[in-house]
MISELUM-480127 format. One line per field, with one value per residue (C-alpha): residue number from 1; z, y, x. Coordinates in pm, 1 decimal, padded with zeros to 6 digits. Each point is the difference from the previous one (the first is absolute). Layout:
REM MISELUM-480127
num = (NUM ...)
c3 = (Z ...)
c2 = (Y ...)
c1 = (X ...)
REM end
This chain:
REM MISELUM-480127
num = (1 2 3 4 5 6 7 8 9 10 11 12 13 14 15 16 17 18 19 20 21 22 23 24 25 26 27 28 29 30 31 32 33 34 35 36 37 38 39 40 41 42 43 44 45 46 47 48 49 50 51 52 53 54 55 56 57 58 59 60 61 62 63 64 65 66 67 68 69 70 71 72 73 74 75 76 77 78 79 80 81 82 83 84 85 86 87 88 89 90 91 92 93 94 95 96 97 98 99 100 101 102 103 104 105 106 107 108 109 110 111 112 113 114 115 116 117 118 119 120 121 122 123 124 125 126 127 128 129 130 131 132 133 134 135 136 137 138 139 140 141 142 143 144 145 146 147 148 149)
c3 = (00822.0 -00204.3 00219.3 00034.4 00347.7 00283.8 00012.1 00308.9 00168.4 -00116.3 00363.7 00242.9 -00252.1 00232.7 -00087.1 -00307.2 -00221.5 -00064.8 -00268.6 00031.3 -00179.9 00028.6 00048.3 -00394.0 -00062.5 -00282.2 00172.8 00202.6 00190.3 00214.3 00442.6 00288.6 00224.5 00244.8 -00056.0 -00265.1 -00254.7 -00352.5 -00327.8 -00315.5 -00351.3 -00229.1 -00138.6 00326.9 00229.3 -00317.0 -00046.0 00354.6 00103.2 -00067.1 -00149.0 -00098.2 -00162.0 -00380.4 00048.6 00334.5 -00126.8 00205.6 00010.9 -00051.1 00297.1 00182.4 00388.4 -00051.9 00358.8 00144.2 -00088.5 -00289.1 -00289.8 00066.8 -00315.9 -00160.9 00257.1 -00041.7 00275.5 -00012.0 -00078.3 00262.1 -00178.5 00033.3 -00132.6 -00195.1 00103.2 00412.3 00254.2 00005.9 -00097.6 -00129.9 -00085.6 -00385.7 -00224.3 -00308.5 -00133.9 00027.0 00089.4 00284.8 00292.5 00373.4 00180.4 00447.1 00198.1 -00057.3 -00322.2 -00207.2 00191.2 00018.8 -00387.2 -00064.4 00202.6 -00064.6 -00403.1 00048.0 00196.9 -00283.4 -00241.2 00167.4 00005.1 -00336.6 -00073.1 00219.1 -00134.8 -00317.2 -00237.6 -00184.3 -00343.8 -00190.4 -00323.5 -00345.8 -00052.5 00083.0 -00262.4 00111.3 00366.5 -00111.6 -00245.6 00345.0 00214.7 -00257.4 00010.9 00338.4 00025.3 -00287.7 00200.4 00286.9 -00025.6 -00320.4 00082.8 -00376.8 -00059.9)
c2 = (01236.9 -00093.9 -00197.4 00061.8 -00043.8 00098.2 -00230.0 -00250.7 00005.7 -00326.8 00010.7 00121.1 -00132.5 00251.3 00286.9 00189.2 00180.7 00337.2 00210.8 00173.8 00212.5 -00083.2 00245.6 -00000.2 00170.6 -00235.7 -00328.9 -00086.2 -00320.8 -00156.3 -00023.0 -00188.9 00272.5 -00277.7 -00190.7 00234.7 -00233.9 00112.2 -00137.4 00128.0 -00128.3 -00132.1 00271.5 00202.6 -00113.1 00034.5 00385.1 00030.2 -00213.6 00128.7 -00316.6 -00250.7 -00288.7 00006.3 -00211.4 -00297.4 -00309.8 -00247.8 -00372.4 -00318.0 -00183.8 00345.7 -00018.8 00172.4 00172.9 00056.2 00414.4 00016.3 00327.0 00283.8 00013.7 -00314.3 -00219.0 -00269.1 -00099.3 00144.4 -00190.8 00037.3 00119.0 00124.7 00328.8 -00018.5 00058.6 00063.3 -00223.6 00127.0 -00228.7 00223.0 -00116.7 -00018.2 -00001.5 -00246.6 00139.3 00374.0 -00011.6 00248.2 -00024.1 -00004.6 00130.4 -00013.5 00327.2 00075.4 -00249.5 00288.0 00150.0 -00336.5 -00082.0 00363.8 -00025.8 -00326.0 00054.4 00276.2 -00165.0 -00263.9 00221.6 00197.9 -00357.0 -00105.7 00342.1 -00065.6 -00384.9 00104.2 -00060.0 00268.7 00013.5 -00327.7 00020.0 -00066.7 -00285.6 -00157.3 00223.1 00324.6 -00098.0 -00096.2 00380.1 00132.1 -00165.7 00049.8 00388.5 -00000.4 -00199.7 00249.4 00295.1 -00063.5 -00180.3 00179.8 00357.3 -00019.7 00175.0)
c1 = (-02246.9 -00264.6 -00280.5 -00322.7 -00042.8 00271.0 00245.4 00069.0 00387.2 00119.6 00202.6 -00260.3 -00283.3 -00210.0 00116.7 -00077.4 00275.8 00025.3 00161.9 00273.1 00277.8 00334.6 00298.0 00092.6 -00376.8 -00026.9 -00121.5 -00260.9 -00026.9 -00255.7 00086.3 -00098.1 -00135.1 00079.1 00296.3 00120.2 00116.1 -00059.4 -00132.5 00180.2 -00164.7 00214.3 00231.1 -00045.7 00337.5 00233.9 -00123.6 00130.0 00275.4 00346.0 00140.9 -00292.6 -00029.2 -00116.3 -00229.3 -00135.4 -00078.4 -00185.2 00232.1 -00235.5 -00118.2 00044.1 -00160.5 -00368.7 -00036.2 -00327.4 -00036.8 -00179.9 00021.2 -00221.8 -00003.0 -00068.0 -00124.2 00258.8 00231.9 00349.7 00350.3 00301.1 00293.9 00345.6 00039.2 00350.1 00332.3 -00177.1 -00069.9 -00393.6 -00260.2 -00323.1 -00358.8 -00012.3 -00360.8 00038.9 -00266.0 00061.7 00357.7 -00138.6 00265.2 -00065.8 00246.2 -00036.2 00120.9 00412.7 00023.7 -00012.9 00324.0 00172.9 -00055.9 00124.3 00337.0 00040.6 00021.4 00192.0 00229.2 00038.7 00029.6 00280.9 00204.1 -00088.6 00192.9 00251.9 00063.3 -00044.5 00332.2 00197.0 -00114.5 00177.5 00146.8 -00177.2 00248.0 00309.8 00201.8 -00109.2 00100.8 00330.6 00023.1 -00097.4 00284.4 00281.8 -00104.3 00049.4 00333.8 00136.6 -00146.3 00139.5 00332.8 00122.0 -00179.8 -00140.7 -00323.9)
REM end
């Protein structure tokens, strides 16, 4: 994080964050020694999250909440994080995202668990066209019921 003073917990608002590494060695975050919520800046939760989305945007006439961005100053918006039944603290400015203790597990599983059934709904592959699906059925008939090919 690039401040140049120690940043505030936008839960606690007492406490102040402090760096540290995630398991990946590759990201660092900022942590509530208190409440141990974490701060990720803007690209930060997508290096680590197993299924993320590309990219949060903040909907218009979003509810502002009263934590405010430890790193821009600005209060946060409420959102939904996609395809989970979590709603995270979201910068407009920075795009920085707040999330409390165990919203980082519950995002995680939750997106996994949606991609899993998006697999699972998923369709067979459909034909190019209507021709080629009936070249692929009359194969089959002949295949079967007259034991050519």
């Amino acid at each position: 994080m690039s401040v140049t003073h120690q940043p505030h917990c936008p839960k606690c608002r007492t406490s102040f964050l402090e760096e540290k590494m995630l398991s990946d060695q590759k990201t660092k975050i900022d942590v509530c020694p208190s409440c141990r919520g974490g701060w990720f800046d803007a690209s930060e939760l997508n290096a680590v999250l197993s299924c993320a989305v590309a990219e949060l945007e903040v909907p218009r006439n979003v509810q502002k909440t009263s934590r405010i961005c430890p790193r821009c100053g600005v209060p946060l918006s409420k959102i939904a994080y996609p395809e989970t039944q979590i709603e995270v603290d979201l910068c407009d400015e920075c795009h920085g995202i707040w999330l409390d203790r165990g919203e980082f597990r519950g995002i995680n599983e939750a997106r996994a668990r949606h991609q899993d059934q998006q697999k699972f709904d998923a369709p067979e592959e459909a034909p190019a066209s209507l021709k080629e699906a009936a070249v692929r059925f009359v194969d089959r008939v002949l295949v079967r019921f007259l034991n050519v090919g």
